[in-house]
NUKE-635811 format. One record per atom (N, C-alpha, C): x, z, y; atom name; chain. Coordinates in steps of 0.02 Angstrom, whole numbers, plus 50000, padded with zeros to 5 digits. Example, Ala and Ser with C-alpha at 12.3 -4.5 7.8 and 13.67 -1.06 7.14 Angstrom:
2
PT  c1  c3  c2  a  c
PT  50660  50390  49716  N  A
PT  50615  50390  49775  CA  A
PT  50660  50390  49835  C  A
PT  50642  50354  49888  N  A
PT  50684  50357  49947  CA  A
PT  50645  50394  50002  C  A
//
This chain:
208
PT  c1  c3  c2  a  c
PT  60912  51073  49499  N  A
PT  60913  51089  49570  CA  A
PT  60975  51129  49588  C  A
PT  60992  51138  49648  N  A
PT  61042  51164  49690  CA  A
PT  61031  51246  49703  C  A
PT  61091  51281  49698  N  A
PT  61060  51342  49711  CA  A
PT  61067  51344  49779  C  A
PT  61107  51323  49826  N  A
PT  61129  51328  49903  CA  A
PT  61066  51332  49945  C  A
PT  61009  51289  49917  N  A
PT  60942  51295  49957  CA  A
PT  60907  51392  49949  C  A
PT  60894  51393  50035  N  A
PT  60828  51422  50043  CA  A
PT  60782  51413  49995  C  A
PT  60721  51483  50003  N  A
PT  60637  51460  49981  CA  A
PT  60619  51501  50012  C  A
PT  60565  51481  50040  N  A
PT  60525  51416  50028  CA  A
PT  60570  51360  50058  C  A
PT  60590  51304  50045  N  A
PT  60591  51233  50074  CA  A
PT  60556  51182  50084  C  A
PT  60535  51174  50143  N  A
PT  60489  51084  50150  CA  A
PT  60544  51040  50202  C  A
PT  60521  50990  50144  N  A
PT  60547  50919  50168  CA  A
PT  60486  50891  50202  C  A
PT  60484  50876  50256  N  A
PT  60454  50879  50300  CA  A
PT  60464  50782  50353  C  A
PT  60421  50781  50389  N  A
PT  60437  50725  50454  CA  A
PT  60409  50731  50499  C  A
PT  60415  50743  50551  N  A
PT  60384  50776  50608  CA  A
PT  60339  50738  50630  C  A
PT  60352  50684  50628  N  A
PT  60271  50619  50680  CA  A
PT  60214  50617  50601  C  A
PT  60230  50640  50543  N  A
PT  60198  50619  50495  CA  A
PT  60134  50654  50479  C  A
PT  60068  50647  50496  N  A
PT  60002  50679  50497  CA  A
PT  59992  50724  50438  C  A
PT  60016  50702  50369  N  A
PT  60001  50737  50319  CA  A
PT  60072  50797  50319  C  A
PT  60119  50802  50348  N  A
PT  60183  50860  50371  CA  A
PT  60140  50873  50404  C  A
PT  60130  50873  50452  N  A
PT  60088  50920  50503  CA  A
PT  60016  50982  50498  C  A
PT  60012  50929  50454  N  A
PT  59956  50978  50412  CA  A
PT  59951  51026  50383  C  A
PT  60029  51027  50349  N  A
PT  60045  51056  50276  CA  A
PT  60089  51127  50348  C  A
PT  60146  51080  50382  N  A
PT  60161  51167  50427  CA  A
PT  60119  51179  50476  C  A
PT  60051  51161  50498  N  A
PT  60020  51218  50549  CA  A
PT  59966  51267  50510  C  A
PT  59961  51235  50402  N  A
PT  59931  51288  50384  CA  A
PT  60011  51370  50366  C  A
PT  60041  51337  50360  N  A
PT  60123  51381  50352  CA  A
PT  60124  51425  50411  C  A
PT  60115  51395  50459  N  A
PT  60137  51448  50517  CA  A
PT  60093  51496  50517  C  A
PT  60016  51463  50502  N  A
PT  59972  51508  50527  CA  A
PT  59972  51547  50464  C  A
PT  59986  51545  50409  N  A
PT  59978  51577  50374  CA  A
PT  60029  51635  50339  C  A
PT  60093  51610  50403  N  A
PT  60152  51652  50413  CA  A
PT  60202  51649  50355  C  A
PT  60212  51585  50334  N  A
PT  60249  51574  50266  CA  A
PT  60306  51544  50302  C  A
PT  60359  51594  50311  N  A
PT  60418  51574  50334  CA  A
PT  60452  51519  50285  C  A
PT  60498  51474  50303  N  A
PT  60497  51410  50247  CA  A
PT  60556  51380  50313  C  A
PT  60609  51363  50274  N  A
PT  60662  51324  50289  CA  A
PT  60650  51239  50290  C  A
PT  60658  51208  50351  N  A
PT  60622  51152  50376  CA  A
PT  60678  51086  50362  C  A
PT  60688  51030  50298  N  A
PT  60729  50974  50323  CA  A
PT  60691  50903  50330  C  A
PT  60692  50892  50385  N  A
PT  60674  50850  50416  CA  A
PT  60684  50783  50411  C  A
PT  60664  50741  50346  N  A
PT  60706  50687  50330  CA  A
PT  60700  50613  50353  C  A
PT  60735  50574  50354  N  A
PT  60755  50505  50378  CA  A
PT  60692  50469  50324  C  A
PT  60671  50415  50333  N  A
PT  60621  50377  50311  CA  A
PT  60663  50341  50261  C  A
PT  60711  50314  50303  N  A
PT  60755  50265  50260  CA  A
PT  60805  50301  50210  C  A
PT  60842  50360  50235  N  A
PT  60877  50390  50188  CA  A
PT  60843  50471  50165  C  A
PT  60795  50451  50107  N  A
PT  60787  50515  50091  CA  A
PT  60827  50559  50082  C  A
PT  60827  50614  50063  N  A
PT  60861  50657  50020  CA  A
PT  60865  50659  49947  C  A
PT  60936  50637  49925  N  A
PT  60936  50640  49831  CA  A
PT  60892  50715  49822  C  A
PT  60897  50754  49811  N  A
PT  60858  50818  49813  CA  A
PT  60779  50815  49825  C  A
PT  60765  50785  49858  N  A
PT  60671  50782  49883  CA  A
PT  60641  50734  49845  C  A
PT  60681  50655  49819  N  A
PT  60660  50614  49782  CA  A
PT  60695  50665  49701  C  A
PT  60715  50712  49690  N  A
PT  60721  50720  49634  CA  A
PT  60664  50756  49596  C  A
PT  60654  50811  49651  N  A
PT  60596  50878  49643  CA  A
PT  60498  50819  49645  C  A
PT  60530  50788  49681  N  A
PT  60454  50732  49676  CA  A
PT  60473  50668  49714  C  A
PT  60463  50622  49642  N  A
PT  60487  50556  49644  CA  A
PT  60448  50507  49669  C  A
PT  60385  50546  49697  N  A
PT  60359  50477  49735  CA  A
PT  60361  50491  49804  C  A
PT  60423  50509  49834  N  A
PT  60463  50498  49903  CA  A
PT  60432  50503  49947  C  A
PT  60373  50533  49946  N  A
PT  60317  50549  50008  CA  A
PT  60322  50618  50054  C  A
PT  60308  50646  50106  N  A
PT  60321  50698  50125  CA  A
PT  60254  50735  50145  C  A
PT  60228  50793  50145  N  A
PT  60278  50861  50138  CA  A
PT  60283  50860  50051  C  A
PT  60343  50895  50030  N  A
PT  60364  50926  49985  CA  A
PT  60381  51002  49978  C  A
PT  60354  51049  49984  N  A
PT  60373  51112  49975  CA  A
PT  60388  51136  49914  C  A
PT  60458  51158  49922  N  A
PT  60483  51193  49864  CA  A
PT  60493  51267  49852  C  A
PT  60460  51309  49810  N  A
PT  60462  51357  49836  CA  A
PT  60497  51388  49787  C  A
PT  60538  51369  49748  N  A
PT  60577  51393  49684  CA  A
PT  60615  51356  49652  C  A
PT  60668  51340  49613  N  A
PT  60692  51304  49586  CA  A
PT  60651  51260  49538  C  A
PT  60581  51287  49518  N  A
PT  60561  51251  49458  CA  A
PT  60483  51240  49500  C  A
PT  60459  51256  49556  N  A
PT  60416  51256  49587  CA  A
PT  60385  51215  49641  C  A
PT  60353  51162  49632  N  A
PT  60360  51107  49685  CA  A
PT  60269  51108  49719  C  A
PT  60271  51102  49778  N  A
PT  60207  51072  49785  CA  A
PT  60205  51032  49837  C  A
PT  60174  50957  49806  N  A
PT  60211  50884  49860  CA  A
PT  60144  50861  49866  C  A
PT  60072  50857  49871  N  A
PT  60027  50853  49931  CA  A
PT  60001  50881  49968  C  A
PT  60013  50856  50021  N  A
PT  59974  50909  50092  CA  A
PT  59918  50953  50103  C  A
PT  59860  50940  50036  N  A
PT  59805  50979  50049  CA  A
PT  59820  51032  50002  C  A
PT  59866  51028  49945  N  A
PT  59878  51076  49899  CA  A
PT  59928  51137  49931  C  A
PT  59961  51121  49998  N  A
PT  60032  51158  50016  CA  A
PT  59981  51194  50062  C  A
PT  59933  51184  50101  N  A
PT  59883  51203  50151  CA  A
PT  59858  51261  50083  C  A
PT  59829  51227  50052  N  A
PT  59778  51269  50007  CA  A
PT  59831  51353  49988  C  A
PT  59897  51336  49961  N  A
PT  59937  51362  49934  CA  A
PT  59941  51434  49985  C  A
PT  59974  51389  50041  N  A
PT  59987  51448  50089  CA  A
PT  59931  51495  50118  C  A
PT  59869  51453  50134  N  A
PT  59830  51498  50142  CA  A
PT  59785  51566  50108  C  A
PT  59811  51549  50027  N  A
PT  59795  51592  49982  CA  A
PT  59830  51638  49993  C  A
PT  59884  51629  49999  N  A
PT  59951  51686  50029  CA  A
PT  59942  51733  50092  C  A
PT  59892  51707  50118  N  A
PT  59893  51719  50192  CA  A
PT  59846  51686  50230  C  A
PT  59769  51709  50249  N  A
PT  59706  51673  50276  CA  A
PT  59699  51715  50347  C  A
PT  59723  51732  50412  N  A
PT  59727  51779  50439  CA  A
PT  59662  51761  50500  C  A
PT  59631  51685  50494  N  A
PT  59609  51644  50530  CA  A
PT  59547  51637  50490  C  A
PT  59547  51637  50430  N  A
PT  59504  51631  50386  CA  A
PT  59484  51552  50393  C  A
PT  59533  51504  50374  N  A
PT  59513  51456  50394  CA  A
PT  59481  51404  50303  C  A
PT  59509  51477  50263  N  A
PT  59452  51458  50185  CA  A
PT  59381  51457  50203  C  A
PT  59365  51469  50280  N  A
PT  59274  51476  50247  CA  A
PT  59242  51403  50251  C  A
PT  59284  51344  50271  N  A
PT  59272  51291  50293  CA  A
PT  59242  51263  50204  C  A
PT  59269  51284  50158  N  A
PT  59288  51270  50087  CA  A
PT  59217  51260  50063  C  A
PT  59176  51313  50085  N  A
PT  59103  51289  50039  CA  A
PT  59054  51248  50101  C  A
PT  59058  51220  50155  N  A
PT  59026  51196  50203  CA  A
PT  59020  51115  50169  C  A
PT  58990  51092  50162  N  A
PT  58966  51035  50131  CA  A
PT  58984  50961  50162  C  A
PT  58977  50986  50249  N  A
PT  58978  50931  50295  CA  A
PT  59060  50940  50300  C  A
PT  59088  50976  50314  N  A
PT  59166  50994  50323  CA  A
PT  59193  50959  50274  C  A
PT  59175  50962  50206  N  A
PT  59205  50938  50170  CA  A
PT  59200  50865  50161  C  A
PT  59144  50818  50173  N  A
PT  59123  50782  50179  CA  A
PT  59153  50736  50231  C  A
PT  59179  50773  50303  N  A
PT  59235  50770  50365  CA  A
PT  59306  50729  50338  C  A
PT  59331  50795  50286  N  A
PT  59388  50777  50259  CA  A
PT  59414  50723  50196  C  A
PT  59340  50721  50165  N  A
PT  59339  50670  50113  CA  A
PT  59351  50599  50140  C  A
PT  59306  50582  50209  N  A
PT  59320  50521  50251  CA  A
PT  59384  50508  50268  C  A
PT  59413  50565  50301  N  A
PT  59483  50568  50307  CA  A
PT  59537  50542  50281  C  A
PT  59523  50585  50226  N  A
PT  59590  50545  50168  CA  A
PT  59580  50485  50133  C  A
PT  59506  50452  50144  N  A
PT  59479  50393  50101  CA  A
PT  59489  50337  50161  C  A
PT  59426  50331  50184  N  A
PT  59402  50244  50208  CA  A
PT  59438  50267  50280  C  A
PT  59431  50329  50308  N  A
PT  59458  50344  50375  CA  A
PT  59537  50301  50397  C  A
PT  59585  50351  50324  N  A
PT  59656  50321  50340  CA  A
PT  59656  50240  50316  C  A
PT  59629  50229  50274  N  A
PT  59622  50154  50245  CA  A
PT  59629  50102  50306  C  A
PT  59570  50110  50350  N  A
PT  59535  50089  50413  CA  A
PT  59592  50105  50448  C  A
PT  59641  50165  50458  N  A
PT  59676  50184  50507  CA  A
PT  59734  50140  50505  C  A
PT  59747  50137  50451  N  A
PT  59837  50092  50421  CA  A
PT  59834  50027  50445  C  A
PT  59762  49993  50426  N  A
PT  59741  49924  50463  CA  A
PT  59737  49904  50537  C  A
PT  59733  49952  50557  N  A
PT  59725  49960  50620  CA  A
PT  59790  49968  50658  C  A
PT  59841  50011  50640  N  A
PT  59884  50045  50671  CA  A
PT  59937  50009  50650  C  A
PT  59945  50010  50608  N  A
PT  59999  49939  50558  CA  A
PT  59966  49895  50535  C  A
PT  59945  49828  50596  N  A
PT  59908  49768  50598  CA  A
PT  59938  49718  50560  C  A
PT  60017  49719  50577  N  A
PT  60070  49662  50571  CA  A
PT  60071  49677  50475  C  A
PT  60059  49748  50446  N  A
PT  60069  49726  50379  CA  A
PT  60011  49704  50336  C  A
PT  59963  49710  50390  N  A
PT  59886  49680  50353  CA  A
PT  59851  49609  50386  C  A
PT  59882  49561  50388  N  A
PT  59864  49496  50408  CA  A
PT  59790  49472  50394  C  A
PT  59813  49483  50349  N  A
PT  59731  49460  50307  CA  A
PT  59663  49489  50331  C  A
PT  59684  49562  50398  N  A
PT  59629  49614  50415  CA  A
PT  59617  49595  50494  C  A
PT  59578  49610  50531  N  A
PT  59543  49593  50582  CA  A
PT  59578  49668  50605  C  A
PT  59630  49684  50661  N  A
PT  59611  49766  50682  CA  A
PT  59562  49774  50737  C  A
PT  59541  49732  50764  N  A
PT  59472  49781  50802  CA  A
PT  59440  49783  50744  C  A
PT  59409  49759  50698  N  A
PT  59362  49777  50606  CA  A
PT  59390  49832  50614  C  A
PT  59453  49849  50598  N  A
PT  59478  49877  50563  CA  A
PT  59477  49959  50623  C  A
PT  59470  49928  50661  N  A
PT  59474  50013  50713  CA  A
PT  59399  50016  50714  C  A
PT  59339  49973  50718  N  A
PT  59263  49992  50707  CA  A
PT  59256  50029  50625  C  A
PT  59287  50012  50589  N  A
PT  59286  50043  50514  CA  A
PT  59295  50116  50521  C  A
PT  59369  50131  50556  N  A
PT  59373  50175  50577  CA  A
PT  59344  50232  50618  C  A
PT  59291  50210  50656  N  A
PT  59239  50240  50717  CA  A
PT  59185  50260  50654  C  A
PT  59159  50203  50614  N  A
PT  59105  50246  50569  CA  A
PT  59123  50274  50527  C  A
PT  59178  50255  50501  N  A
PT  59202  50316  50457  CA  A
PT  59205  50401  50447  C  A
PT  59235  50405  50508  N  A
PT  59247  50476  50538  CA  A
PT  59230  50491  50604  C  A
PT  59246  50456  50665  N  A
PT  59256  50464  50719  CA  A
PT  59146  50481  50735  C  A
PT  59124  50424  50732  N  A
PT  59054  50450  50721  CA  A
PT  59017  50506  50695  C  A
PT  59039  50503  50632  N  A
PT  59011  50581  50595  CA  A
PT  59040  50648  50623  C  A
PT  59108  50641  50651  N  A
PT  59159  50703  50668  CA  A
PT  59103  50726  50741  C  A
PT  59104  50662  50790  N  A
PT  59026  50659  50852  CA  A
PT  59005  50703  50853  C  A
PT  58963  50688  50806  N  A
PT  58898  50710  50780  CA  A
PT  58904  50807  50766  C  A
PT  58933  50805  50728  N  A
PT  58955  50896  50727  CA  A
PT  58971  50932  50766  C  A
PT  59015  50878  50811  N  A
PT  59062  50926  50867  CA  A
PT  58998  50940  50931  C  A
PT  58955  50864  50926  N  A
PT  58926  50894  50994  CA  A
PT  58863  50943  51002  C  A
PT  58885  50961  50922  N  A
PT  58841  51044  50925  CA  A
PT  58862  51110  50899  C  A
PT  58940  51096  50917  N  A
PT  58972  51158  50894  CA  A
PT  59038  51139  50936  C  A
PT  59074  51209  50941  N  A
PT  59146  51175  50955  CA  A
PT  59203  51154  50902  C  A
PT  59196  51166  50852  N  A
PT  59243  51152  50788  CA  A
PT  59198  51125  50723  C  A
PT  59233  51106  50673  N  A
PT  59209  51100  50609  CA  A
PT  59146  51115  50566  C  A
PT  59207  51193  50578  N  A
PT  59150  51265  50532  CA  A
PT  59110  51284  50596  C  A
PT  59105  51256  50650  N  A
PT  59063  51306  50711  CA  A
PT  59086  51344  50750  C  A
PT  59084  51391  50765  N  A
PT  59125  51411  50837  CA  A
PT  59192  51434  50820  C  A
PT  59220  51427  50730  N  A
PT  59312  51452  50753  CA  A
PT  59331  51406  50692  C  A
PT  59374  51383  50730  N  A
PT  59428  51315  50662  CA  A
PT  59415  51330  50581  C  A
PT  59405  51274  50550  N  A
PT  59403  51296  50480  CA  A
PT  59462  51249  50463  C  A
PT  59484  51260  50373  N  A
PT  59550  51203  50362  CA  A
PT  59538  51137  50398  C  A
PT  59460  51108  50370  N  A
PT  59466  51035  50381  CA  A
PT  59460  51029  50447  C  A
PT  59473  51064  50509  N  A
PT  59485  51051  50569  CA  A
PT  59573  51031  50576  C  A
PT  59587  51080  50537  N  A
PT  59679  51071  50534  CA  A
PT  59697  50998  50492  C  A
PT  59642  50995  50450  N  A
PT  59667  50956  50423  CA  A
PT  59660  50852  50438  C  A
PT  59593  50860  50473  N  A
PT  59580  50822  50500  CA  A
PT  59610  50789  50589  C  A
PT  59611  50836  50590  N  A
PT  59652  50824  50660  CA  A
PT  59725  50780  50690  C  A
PT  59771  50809  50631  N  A
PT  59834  50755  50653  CA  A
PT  59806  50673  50651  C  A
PT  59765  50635  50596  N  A
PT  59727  50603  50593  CA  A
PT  59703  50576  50649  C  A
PT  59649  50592  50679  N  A
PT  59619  50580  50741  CA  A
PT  59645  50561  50797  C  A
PT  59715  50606  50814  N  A
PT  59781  50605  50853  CA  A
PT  59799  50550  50842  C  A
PT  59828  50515  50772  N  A
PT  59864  50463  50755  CA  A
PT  59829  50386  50771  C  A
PT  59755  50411  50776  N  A
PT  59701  50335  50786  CA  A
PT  59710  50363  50858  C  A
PT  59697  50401  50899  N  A
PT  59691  50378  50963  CA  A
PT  59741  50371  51008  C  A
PT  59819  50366  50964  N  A
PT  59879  50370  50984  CA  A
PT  59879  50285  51012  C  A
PT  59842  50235  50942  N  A
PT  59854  50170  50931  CA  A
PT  59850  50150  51028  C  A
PT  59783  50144  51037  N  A
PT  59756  50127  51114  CA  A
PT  59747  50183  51154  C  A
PT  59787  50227  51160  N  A
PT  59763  50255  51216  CA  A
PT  59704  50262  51269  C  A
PT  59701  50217  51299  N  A
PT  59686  50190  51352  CA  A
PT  59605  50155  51311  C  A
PT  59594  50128  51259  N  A
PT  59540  50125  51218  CA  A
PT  59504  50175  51198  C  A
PT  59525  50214  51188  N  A
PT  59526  50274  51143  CA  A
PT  59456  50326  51200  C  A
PT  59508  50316  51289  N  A
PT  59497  50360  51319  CA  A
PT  59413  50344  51347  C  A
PT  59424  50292  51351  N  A
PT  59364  50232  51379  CA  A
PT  59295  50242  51311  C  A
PT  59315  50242  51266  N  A
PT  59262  50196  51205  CA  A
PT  59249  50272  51144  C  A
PT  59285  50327  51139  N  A
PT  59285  50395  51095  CA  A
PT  59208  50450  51114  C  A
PT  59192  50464  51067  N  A
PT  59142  50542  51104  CA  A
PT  59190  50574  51126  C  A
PT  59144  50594  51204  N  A
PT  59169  50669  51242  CA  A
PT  59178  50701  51185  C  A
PT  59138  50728  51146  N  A
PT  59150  50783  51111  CA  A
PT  59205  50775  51059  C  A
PT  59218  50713  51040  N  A
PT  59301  50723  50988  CA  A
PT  59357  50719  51030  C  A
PT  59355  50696  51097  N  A
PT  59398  50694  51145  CA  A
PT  59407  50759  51164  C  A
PT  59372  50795  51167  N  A
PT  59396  50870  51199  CA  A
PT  59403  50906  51149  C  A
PT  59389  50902  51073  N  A
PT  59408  50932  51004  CA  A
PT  59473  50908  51019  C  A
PT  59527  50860  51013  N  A
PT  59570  50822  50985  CA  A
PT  59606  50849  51043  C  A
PT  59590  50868  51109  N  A
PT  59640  50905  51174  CA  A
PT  59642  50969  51153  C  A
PT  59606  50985  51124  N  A
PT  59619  51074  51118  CA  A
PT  59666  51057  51045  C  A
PT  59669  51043  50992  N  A
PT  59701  51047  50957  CA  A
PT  59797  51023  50987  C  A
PT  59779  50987  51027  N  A
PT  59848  50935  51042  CA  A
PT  59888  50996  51107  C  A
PT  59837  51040  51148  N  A
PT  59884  51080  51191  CA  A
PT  59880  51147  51154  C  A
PT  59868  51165  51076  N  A
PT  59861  51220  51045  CA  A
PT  59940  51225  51053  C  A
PT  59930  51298  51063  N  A
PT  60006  51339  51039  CA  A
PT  60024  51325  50960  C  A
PT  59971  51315  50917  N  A
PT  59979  51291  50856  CA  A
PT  60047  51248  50856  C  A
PT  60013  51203  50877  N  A
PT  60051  51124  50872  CA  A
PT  60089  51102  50907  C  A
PT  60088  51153  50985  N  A
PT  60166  51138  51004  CA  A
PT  60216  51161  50966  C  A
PT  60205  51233  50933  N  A
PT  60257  51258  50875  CA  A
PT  60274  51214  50834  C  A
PT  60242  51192  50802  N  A
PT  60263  51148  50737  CA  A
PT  60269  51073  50775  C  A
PT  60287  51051  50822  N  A
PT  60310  50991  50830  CA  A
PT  60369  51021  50864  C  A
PT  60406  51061  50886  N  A
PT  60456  51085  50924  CA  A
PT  60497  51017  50865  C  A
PT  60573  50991  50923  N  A
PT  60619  50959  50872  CA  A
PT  60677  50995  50846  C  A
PT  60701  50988  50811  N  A
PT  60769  51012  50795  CA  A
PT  60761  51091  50771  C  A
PT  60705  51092  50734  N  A
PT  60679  51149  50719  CA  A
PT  60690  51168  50649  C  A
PT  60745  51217  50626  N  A
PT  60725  51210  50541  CA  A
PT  60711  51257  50512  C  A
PT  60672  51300  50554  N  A
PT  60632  51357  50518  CA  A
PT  60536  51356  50551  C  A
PT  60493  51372  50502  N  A
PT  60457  51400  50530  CA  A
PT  60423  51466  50513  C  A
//
C-alpha cells in the first residue's frame, strides 16, 4: 500500500445501497474517514488491490487493515461509537429476520426486477411480487405497529435496510406510490428527508 493515503479511507459509490449503509453508520457514529468515490468502470488499482473482489464500500483503516462488507464496516464503526444505540436492534429476532430478507431473496428479487434486461429468462412483475413478500410485506407488518424497526427509535437494520427499499421503489415510482403500505411509505420518507442521508449523499464530498 501507499503511504500518501488518509485513515480511515472508503472507497465508496454514492447511488450504491450497500455504500450508503456503510457511511450513514460512519457519520453517525462520527468516524471521520476520507471519501474516494469511484468510477464503476475504472476502479482504483489501490481498492482492487486492498480487496480484489472490486465491490464497494471498502474501508481502509490502516495500511494492513481492510474492511470490504457493508454490514461488517456498520458493525465496525458502531463499536467505535453507538451514540444512537442503534446495537440494540442486534438481539431483536424480527429485526434480524428484516435484514436477513434483505440481503437474501429481497435483493435477489430486487436485481430481477430493476435490471430486467440482464434477466430474460425472469418475469419482472414475478420478480417485483417476489420482492413485496419478501420484505416489503413483513417490513408492513412491523412498521404498522411501531414507527421503526426496533420500535419507537431506529435500530442498525433500519439503516441498513432502508437504502434497499429506496432502490425498489426508485424502479416505478409511480407503482410503488399506488400499490406499497402507508406504513413503509412513510418509514422510507422519513429516512429519505433525514438529515442523515442528505449528509451522506451530498456530491463531491470527500470527507465524512
Amino acid at each position: 500500500m501507499h503511504n500518501e493515503f488518509d485513515w480511515p479511507l472508503l472507497y465508496s459509490y454514492r447511488r450504491c445501497p450497500y455504500a450508503m449503509r456503510a457511511r450513514m453508520a460512519l457519520k453517525v457514529a462520527g468516524i471521520h474517514c476520507k471519501i474516494i468515490d469511484i468510477h464503476l468502470r475504472d476502479k482504483p488499482e489501490h481498492m482492487l488491490r486492498v480487496s480484489p473482489k472490486g465491490t464497494v464500500p471498502v474501508l481502509c483503516l490502516s495500511t494492513d487493515e481492510v474492511i470490504d462488507e457493508s454490514l461488517d464496516i456498520m458493525h465496525w464503526a458502531l463499536q467505535q461509537n453507538d451514540p444512537q444505540r442503534w446495537f440494540d436492534g442486534l438481539s431483536d429476532e424480527q429485526a434480524q429476520y428484516l435484514l436477513s430478507q434483505t440481503d437474501g431473496p429481497f435483493k435477489q428479487a430486487l436485481d430481477q426486477y430493476k435490471y430486467a434486461s440482464r434477466f430474460p429468462e425472469k418475469d419482472p412483475v414475478s420478480a417485483r411480487e417476489s420482492a413485496m413478500q419478501a420484505l416489503i410485506d413483513p417490513l408492513s407488518a412491523v412498521l404498522a405497529q411501531q414507527h421503526f424497526i426496533g420500535g419507537e427509535k431506529p435500530v442498525l437494520q433500519d439503516i441498513a435496510i432502508f437504502p434497499f427499499v429506496r432502490q425498489f421503489a426508485g424502479v416505478e415510482p409511480d407503482w410503488f406510490s399506488a400499490h406499497s403500505p402507508e406504513a413503509v411509505r412513510n418509514w422510507l420518507t422519513h429516512w429519505v428527508q433525514s438529515d442523515l442521508f442528505t449528509a451522506i449523499m451530498q456530491k463531491n464530498v470527500t470527507h465524512i
